[in-house]
PQR file of N, CA, C, O and H, with PARSE charges and radii, in Angstrom:
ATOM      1  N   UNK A   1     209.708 -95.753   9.594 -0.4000 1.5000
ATOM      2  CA  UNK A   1     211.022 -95.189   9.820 -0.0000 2.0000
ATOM      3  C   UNK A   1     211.138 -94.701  11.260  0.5500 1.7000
ATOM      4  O   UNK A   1     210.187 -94.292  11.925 -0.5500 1.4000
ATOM      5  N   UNK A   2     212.096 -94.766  11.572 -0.4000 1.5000
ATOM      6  CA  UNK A   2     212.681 -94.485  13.411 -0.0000 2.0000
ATOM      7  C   UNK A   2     213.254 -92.965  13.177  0.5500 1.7000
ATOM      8  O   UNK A   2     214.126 -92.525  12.428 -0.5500 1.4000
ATOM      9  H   UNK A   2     212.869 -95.099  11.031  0.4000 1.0000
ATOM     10  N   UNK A   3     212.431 -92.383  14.091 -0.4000 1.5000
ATOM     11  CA  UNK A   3     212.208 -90.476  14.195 -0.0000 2.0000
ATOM     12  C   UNK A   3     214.197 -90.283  14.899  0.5500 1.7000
ATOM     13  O   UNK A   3     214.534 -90.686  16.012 -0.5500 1.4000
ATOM     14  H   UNK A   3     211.722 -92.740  14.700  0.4000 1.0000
ATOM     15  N   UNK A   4     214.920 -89.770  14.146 -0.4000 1.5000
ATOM     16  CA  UNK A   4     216.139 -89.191  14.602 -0.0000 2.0000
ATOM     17  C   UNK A   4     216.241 -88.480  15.720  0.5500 1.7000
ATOM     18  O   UNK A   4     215.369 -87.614  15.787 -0.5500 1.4000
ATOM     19  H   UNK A   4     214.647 -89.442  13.242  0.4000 1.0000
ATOM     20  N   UNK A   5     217.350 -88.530  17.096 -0.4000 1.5000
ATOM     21  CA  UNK A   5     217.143 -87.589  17.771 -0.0000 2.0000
ATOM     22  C   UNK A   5     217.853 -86.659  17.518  0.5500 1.7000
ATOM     23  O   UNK A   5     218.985 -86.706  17.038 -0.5500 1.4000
ATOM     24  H   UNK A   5     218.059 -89.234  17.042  0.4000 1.0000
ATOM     25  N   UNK A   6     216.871 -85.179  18.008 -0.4000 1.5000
ATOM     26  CA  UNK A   6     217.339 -83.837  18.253 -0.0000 2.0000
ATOM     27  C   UNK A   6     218.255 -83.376  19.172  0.5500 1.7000
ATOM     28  O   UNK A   6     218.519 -83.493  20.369 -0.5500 1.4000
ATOM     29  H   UNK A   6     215.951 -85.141  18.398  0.4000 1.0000
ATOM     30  N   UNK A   7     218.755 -82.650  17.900 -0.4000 1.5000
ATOM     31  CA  UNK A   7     219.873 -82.199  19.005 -0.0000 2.0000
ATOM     32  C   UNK A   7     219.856 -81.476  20.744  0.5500 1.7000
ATOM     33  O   UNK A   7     220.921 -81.355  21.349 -0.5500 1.4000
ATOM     34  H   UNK A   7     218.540 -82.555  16.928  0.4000 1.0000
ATOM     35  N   UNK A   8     219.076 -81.227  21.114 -0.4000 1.5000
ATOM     36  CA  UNK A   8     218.933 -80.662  22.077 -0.0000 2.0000
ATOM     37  C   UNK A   8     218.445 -81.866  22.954  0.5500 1.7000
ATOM     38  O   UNK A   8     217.857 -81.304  23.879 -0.5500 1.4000
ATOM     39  H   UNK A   8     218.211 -81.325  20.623  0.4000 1.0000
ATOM     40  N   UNK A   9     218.387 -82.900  23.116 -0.4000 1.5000
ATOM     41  CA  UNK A   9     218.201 -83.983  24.017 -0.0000 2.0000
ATOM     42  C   UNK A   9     219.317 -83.989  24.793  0.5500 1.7000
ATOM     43  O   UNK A   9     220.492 -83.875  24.444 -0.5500 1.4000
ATOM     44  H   UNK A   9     218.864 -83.356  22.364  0.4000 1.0000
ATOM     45  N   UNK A  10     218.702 -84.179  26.215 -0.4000 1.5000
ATOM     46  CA  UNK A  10     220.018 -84.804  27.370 -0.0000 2.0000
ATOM     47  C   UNK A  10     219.999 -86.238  27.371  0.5500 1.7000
ATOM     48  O   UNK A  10     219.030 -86.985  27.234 -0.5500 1.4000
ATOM     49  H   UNK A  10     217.747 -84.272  26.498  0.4000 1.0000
ATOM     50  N   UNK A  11     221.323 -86.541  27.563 -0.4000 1.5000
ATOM     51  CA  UNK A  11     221.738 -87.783  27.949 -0.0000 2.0000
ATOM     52  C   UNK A  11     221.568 -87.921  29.191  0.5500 1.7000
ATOM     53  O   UNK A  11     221.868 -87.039  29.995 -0.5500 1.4000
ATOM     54  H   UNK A  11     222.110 -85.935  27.675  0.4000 1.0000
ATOM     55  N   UNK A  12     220.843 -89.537  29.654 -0.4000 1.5000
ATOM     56  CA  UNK A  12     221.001 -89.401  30.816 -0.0000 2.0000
ATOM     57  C   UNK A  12     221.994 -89.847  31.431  0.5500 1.7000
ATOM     58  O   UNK A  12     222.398 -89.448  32.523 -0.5500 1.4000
ATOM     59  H   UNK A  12     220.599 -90.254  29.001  0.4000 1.0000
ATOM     60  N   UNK A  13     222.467 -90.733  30.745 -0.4000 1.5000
ATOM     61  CA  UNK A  13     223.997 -91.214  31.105 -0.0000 2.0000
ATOM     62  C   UNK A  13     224.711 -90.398  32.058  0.5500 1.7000
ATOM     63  O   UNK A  13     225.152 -90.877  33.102 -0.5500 1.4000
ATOM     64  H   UNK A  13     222.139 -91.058  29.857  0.4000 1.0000
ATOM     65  N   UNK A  14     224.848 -89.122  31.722 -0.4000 1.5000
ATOM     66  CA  UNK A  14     225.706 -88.602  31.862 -0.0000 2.0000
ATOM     67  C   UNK A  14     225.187 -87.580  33.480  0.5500 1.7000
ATOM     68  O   UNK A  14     226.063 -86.842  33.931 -0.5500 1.4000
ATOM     69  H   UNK A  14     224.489 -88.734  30.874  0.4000 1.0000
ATOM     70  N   UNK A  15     224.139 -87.609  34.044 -0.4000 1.5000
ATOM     71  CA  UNK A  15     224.074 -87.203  35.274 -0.0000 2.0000
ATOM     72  C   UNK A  15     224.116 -88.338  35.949  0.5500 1.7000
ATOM     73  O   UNK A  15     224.601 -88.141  37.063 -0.5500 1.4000
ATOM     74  H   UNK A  15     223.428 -88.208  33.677  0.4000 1.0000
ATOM     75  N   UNK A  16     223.816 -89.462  35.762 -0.4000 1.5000
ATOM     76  CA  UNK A  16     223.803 -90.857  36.749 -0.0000 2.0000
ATOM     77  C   UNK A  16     225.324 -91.144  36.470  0.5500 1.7000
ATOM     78  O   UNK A  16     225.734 -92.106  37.120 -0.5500 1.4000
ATOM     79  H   UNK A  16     223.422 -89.623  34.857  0.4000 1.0000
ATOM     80  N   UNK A  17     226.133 -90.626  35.773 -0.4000 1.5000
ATOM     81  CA  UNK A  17     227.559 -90.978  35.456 -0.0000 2.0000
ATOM     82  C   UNK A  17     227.916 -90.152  36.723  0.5500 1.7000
ATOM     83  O   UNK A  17     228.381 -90.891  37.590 -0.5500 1.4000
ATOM     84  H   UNK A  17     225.800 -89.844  35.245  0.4000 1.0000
ATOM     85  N   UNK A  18     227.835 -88.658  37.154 -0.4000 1.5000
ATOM     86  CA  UNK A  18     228.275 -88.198  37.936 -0.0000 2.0000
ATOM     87  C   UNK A  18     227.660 -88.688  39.403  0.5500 1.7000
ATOM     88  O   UNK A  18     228.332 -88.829  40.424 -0.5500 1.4000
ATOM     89  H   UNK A  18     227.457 -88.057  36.449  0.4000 1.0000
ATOM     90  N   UNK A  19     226.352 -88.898  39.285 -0.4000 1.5000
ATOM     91  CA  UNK A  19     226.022 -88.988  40.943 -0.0000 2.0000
ATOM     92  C   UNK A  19     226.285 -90.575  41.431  0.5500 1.7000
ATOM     93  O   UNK A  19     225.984 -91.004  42.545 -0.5500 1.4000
ATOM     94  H   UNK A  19     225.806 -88.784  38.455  0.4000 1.0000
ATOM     95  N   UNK A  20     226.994 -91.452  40.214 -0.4000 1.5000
ATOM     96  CA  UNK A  20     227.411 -93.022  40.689 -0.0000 2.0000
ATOM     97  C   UNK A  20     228.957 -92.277  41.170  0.5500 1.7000
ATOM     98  O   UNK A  20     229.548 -92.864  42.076 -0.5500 1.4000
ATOM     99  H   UNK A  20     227.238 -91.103  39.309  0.4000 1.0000
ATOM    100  N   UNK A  21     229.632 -90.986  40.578 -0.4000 1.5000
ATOM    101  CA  UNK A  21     230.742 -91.447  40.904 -0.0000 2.0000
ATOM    102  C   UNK A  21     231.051 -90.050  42.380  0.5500 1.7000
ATOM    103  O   UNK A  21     232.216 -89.809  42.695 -0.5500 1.4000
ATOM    104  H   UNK A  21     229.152 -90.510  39.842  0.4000 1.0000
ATOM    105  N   UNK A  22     230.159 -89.483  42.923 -0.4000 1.5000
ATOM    106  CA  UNK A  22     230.181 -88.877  43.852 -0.0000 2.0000
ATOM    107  C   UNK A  22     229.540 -89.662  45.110  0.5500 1.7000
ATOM    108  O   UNK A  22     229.649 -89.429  46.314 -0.5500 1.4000
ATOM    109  H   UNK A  22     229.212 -89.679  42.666  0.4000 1.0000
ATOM    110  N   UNK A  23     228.663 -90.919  44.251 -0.4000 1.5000
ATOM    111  CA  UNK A  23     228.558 -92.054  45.988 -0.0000 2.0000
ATOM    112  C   UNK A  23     230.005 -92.744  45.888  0.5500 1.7000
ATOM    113  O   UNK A  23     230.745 -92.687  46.870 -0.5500 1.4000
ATOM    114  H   UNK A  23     228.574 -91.108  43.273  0.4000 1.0000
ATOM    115  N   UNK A  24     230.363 -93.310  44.867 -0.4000 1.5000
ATOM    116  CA  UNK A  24     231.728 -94.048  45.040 -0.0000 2.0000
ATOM    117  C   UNK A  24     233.030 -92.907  45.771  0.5500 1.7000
ATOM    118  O   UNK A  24     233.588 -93.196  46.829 -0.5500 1.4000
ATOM    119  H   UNK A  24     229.761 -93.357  44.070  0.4000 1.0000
ATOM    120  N   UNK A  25     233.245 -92.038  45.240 -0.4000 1.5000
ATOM    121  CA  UNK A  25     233.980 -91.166  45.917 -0.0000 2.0000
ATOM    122  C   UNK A  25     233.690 -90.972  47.367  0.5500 1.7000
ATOM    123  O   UNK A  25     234.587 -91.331  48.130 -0.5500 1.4000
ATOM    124  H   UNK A  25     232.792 -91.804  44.380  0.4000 1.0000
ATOM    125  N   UNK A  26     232.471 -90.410  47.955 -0.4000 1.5000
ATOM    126  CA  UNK A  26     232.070 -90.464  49.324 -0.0000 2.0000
ATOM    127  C   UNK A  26     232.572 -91.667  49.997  0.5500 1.7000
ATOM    128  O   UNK A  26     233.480 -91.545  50.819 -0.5500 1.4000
ATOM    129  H   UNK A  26     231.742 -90.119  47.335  0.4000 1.0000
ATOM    130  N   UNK A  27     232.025 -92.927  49.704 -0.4000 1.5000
ATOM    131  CA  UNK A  27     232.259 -93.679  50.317 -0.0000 2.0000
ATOM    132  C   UNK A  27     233.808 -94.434  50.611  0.5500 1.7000
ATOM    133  O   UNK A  27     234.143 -95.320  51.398 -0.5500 1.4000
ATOM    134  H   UNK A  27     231.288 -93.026  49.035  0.4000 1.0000
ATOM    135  N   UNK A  28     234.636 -93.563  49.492 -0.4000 1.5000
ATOM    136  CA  UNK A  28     235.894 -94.544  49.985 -0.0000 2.0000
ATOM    137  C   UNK A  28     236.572 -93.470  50.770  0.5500 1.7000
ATOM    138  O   UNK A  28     237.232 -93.676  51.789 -0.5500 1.4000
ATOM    139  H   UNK A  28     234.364 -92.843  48.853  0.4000 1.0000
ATOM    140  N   UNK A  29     236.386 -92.458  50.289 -0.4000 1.5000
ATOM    141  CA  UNK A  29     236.835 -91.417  51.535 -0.0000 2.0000
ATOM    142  C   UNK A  29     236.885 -91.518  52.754  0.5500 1.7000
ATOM    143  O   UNK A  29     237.842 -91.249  53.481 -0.5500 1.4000
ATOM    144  H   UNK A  29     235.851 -92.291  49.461  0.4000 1.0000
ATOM    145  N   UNK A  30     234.952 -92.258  53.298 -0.4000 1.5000
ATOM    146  CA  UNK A  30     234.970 -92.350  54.922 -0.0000 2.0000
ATOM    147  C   UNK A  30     235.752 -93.882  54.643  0.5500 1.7000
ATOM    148  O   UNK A  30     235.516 -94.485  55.690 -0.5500 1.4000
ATOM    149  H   UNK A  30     234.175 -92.476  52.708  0.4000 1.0000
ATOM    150  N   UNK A  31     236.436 -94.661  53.896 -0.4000 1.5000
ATOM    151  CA  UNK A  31     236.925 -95.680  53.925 -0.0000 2.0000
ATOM    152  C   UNK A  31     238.590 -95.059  54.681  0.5500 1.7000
ATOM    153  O   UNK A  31     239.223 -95.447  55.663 -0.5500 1.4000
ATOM    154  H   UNK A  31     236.628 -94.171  53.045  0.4000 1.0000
ATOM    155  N   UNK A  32     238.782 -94.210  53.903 -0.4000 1.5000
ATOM    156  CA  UNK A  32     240.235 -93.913  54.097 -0.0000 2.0000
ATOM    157  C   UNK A  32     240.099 -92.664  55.407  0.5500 1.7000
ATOM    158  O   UNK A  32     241.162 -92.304  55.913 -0.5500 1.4000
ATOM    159  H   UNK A  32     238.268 -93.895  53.105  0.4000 1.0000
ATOM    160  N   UNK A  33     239.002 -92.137  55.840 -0.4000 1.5000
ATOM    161  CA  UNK A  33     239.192 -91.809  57.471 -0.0000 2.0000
ATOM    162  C   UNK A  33     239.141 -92.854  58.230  0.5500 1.7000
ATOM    163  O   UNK A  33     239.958 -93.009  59.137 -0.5500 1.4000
ATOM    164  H   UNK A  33     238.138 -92.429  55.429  0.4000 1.0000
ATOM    165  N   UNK A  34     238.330 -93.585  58.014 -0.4000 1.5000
ATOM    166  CA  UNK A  34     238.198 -94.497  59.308 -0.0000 2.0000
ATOM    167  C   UNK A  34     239.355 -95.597  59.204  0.5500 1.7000
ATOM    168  O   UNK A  34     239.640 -96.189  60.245 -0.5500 1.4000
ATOM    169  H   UNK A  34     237.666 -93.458  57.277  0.4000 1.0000
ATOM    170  N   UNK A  35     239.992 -95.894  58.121 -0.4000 1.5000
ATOM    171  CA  UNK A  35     241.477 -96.456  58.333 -0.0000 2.0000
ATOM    172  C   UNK A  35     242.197 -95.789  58.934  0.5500 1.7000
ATOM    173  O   UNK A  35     242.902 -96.281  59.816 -0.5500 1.4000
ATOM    174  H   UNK A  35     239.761 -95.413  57.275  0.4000 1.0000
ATOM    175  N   UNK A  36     242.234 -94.192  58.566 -0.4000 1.5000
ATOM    176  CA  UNK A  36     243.600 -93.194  58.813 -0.0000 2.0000
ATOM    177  C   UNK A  36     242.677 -92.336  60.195  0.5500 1.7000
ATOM    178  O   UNK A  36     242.293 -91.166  60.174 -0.5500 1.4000
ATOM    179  H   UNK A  36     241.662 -93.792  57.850  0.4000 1.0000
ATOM    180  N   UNK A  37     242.550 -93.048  60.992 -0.4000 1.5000
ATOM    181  CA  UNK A  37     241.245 -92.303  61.946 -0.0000 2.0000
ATOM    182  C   UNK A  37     242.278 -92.030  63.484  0.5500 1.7000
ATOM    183  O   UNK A  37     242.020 -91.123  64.275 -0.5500 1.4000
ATOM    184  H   UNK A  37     242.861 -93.998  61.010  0.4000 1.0000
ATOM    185  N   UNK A  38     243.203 -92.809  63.629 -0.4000 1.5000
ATOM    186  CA  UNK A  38     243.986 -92.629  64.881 -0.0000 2.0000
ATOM    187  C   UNK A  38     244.949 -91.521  64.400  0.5500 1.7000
ATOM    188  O   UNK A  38     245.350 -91.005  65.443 -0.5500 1.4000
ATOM    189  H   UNK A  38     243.412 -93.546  62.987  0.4000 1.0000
ATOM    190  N   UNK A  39     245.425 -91.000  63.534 -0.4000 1.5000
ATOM    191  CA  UNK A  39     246.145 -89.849  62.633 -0.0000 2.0000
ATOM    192  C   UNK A  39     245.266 -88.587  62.922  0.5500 1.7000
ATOM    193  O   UNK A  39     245.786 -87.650  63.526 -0.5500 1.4000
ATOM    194  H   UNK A  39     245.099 -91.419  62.687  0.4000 1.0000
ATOM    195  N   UNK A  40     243.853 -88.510  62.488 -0.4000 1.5000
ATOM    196  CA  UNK A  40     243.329 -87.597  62.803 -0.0000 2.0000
ATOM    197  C   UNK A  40     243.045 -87.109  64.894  0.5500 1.7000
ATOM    198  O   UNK A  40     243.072 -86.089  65.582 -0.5500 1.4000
ATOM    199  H   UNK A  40     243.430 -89.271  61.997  0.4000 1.0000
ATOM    200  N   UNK A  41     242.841 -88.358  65.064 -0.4000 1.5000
ATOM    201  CA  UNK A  41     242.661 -88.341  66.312 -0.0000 2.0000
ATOM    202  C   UNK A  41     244.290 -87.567  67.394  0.5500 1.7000
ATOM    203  O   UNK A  41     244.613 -87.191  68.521 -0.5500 1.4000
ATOM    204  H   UNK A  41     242.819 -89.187  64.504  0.4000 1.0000
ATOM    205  N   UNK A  42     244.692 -87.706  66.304 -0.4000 1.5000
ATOM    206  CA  UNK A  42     246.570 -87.380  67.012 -0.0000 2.0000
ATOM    207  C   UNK A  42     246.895 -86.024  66.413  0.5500 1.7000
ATOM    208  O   UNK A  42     247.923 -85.516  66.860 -0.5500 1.4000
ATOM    209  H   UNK A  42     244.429 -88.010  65.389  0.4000 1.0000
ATOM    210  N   UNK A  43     246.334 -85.437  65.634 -0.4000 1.5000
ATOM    211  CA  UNK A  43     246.349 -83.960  65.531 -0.0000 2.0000
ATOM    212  C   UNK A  43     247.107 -83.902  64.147  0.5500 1.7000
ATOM    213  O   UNK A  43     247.420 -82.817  63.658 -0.5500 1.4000
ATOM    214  H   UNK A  43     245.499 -85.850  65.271  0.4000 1.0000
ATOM    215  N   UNK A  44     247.436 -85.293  63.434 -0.4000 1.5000
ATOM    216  CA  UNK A  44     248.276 -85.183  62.231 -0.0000 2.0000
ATOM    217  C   UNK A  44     247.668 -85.202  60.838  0.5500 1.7000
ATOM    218  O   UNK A  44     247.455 -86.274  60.271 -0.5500 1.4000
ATOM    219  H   UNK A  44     247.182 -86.175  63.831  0.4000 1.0000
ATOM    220  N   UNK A  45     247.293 -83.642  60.092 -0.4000 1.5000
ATOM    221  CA  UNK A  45     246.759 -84.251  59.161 -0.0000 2.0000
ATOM    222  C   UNK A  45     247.374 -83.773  58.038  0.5500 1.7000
ATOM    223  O   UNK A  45     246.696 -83.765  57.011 -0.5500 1.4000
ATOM    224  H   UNK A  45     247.467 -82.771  60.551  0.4000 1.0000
ATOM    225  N   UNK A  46     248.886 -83.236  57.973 -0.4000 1.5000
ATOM    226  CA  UNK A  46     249.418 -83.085  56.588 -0.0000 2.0000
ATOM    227  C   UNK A  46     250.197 -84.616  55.519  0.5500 1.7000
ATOM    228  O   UNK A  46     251.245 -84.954  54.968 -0.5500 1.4000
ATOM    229  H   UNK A  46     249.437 -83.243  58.807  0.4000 1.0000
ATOM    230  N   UNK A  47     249.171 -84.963  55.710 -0.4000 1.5000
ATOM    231  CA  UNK A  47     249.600 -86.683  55.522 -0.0000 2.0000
ATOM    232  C   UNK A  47     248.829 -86.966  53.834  0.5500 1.7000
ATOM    233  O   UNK A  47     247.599 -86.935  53.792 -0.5500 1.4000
ATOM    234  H   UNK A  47     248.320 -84.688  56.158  0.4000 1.0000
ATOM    235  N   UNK A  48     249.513 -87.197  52.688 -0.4000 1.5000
ATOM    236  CA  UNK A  48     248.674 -87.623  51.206 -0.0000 2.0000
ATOM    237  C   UNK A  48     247.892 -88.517  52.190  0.5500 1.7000
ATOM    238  O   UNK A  48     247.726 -87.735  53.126 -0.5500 1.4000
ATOM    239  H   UNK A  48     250.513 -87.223  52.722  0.4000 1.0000
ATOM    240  N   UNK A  49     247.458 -89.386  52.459 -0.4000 1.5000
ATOM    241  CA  UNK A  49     246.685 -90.160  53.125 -0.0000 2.0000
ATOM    242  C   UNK A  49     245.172 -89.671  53.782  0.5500 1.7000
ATOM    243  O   UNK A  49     244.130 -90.324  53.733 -0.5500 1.4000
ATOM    244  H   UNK A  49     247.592 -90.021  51.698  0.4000 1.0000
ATOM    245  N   UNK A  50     245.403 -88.116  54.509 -0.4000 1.5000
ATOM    246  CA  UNK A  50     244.391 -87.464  54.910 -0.0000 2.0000
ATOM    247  C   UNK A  50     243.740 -86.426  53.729  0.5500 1.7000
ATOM    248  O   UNK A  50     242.529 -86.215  53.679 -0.5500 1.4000
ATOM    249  H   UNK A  50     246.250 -87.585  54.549  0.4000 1.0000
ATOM    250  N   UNK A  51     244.731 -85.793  52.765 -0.4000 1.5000
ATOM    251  CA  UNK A  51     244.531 -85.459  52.015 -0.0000 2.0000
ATOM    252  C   UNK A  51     243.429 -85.500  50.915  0.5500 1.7000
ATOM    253  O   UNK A  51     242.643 -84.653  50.490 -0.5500 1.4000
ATOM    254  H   UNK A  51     245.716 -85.964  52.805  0.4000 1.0000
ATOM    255  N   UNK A  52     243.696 -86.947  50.584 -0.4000 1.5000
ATOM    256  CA  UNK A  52     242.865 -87.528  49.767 -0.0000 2.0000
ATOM    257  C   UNK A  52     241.762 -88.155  49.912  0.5500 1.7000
ATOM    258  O   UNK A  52     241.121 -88.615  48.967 -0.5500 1.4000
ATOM    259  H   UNK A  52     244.335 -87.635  50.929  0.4000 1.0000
ATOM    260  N   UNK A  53     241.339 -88.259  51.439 -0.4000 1.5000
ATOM    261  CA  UNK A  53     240.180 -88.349  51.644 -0.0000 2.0000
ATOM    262  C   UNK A  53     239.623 -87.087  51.716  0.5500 1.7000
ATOM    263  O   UNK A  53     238.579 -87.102  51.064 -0.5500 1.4000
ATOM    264  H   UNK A  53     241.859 -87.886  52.208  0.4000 1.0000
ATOM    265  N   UNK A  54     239.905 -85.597  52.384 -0.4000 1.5000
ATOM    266  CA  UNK A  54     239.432 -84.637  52.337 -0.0000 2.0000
ATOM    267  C   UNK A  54     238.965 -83.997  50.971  0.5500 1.7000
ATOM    268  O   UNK A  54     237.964 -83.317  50.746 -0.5500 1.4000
ATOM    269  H   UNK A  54     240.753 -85.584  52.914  0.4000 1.0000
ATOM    270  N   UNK A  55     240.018 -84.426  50.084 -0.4000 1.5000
ATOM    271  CA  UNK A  55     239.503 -84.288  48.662 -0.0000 2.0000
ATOM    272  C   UNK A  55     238.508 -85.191  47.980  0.5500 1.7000
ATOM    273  O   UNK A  55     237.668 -84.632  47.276 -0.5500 1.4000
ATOM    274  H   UNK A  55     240.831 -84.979  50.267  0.4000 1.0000
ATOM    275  N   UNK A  56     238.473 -86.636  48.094 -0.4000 1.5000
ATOM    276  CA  UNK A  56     237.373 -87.285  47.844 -0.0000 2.0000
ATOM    277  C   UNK A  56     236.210 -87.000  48.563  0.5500 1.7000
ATOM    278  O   UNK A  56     235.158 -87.305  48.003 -0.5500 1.4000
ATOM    279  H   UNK A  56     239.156 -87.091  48.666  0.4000 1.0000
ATOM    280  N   UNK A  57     236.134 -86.397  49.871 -0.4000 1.5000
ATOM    281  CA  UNK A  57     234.813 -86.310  50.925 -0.0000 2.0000
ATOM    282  C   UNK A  57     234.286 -85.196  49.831  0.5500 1.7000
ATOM    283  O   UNK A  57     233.222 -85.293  49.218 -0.5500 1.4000
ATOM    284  H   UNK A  57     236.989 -86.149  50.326  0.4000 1.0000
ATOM    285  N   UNK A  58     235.408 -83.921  49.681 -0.4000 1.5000
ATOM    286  CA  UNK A  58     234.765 -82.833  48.397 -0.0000 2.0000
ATOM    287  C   UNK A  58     233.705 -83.525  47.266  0.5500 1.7000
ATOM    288  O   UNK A  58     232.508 -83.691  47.032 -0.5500 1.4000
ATOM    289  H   UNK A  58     236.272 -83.842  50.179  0.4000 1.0000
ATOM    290  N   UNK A  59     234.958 -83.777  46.788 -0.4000 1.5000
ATOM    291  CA  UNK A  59     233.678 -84.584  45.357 -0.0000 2.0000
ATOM    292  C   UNK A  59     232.819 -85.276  45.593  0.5500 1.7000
ATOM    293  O   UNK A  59     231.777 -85.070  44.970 -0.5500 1.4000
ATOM    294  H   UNK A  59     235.930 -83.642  46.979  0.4000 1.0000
ATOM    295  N   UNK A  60     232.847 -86.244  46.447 -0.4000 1.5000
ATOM    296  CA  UNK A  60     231.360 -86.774  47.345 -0.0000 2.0000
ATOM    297  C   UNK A  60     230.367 -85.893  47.390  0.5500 1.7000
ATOM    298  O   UNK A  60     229.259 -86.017  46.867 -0.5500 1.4000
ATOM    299  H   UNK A  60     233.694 -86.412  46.953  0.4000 1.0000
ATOM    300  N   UNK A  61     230.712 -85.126  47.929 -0.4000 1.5000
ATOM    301  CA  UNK A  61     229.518 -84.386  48.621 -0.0000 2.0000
ATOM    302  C   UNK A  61     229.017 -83.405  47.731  0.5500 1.7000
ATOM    303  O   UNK A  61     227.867 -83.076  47.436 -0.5500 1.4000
ATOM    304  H   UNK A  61     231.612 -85.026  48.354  0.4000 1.0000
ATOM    305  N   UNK A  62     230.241 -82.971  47.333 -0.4000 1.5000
ATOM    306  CA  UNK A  62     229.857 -81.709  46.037 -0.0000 2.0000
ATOM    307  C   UNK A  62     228.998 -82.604  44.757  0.5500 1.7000
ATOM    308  O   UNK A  62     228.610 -82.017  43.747 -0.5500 1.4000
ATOM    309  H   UNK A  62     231.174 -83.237  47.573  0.4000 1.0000
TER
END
């Protein structure tokens, strides 16, 4: 017979779930500075465009 698991087991799923989706986040972030990179360079950054990379660079990194 195959031993049941206990409840107190971690999944691992579920930390490689977060740190696949904090490289994917990182990386499209510097995707969307270095598109939106002459904007920053021009002093403009109340833009959804800059936004949302500053918020994806967060979850990246965090």
């Amino acid at each position: 017979m195959f031993q049941q698991r206990s409840g107190n087991e971690t999944n691992i799923k579920l930390p490689f779930s977060f740190i696949g989706f904090s490289m994917v986040a990182l990386i499209l972030s510097q995707l969307l500075i270095l598109l939106n990179g002459d904007l920053l360079v021009s002093g403009v950054f109340r833009l959804p465009a800059i936004w949302s990379a500053a918020h994806l660079f967060v979850l990246g990194w965090a």
